[in-house]
C-alpha positions in Angstrom: 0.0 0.0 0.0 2.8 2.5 0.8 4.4 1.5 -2.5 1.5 2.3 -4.5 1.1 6.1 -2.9 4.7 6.3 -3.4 4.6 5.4 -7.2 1.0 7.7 -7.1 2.7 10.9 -5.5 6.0 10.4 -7.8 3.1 10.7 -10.8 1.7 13.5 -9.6 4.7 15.3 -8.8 6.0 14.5 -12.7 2.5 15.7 -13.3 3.1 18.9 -11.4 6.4 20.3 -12.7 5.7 19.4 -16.3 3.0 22.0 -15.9 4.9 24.5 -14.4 8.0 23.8 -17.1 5.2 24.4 -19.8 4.4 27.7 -17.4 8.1 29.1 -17.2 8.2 28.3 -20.6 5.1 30.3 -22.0 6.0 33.2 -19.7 9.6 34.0 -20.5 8.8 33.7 -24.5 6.0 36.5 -23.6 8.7 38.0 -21.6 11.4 37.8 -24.7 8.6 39.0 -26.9 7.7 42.3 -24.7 12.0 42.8 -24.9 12.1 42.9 -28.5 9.6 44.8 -29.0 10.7 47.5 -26.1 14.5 47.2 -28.1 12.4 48.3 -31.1 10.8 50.8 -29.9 13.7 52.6 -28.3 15.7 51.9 -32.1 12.6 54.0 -33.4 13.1 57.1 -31.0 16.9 56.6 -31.3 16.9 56.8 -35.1 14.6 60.0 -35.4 16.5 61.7 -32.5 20.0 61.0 -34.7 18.0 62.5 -38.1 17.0 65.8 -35.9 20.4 66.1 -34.4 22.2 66.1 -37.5 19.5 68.4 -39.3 19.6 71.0 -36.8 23.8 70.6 -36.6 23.9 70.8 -40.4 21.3 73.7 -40.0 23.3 76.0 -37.8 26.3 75.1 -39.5 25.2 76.2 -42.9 23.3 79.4 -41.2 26.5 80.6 -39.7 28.5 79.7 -42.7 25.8 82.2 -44.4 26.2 85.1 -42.1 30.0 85.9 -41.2 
């Protein structure tokens, strides 16, 4: 009798961290997904921010180049 609850908790407990393997799994590829997409985001600012820069350096640059 002890043997089979043994054998019947060991199945359970297989049972158990499968589950929470399929968990951790789901929730760190929604994790790696929310990162990506955060990394693009940030590219997107970083880009325009670079294009404004330069166009207001080139800007000044030509305007005082203009006007001794």
């Amino acid at each position: 009798m002890f043997a089979a609850e043994h054998a019947q908790s060991e199945v359970r407990l297989t049972q158990e961290i499968c589950a929470l393997r399929v968990d951790m799994h789901q929730g760190f590829a929604q994790t790696r997904q929310e990162g990506a997409s955060s990394r693009m985001e940030i590219l997107k600012w970083m880009i325009g921010l670079w294009a404004v820069n330069l166009s207001a350096t080139v800007g000044i640059i030509a305007f005082m180049l203009r006007h001794p």
